[in-house]
C-alpha positions as CSV (number, residue, x, y, z in Angstrom):
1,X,115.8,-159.1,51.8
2,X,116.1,-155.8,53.4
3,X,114.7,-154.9,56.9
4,X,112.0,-152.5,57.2
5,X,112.5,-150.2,59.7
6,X,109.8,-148.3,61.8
7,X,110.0,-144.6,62.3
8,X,111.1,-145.2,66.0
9,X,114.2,-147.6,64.4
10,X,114.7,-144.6,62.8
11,X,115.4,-142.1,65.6
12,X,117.6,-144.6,67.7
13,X,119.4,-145.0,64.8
14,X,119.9,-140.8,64.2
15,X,120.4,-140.7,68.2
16,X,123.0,-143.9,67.9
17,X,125.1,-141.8,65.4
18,X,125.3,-139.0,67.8
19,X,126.2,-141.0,70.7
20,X,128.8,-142.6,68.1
21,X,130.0,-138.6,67.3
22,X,129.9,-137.8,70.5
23,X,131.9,-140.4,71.7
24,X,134.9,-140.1,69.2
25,X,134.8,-136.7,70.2
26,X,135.4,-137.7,73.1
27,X,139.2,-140.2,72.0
28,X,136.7,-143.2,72.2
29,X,137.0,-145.5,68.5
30,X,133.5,-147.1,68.1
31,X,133.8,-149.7,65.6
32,X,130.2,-151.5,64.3
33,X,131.4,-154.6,63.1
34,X,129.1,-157.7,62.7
35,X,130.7,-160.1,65.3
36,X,131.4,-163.3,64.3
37,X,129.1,-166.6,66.2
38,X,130.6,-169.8,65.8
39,X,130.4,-173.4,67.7
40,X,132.5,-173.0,70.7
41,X,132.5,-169.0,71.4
42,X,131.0,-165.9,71.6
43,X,131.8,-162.8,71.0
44,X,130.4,-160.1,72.9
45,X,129.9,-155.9,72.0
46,X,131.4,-154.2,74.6
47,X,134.3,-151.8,75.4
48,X,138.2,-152.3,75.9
49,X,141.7,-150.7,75.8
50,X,143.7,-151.3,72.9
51,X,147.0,-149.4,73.7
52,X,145.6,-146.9,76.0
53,X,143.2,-146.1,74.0
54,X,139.6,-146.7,74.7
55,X,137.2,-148.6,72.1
56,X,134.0,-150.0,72.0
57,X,132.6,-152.2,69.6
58,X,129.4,-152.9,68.7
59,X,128.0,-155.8,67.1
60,X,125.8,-154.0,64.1
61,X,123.3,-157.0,63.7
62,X,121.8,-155.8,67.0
63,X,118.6,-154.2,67.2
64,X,119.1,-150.4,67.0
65,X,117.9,-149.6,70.6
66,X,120.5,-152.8,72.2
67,X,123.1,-150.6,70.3
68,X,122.0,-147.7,71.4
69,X,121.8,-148.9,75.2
70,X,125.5,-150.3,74.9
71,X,126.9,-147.4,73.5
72,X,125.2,-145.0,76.5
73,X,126.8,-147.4,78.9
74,X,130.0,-147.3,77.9
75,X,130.2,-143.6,77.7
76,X,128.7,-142.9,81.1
77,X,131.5,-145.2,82.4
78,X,134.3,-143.0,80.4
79,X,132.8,-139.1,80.1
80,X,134.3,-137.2,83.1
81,X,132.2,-134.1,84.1
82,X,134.1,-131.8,82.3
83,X,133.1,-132.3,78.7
84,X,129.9,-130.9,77.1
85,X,127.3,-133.1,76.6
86,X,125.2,-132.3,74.1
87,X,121.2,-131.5,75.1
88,X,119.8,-134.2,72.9
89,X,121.8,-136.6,74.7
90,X,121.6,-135.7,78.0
91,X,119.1,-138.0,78.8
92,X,120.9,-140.7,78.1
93,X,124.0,-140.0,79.8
């Protein structure tokens, strides 16, 4: 059954997308992946380097405004102070 989403689900998910452009833009990989939970582990959303490269990945069954707060947080670590951030995410980074 699908989820209903609220008109506020709505705008973090518009403002997720252009934290998500925004941050390839930037040589980050994003990846949205639904992270597997089993007996004996978890696995965590978070960022990493993967050949030099950095990537974050985001566990998609999170609510849209944990995705949203994981994905500012890994691009304040990583944007230098060079690169134009877009007004309508300002606030966020």
């Amino acid at each position: 059954m699908a989820r209903k989403t609220s008109p506020k689900d709505n705008g973090q998910e518009n403002l997720f997308r252009e934290l998500r452009s925004f941050a390839e833009q930037c040589g980050i990989e994003v990846r949205c992946e639904k992270l597997p939970r089993d007996f004996g582990y978890r696995v965590r959303s978070g960022g990493c380097v993967v050949r030099g490269k950095k990537w974050v990945i985001v566990d998609r069954t999170l609510p849209a405004r944990d995705r949203l707060d994981l994905l500012a947080d890994e691009l304040r670590e990583s944007v230098d102070g060079e690169l134009e951030i877009p007004a309508s995410l300002q606030p966020f980074l």
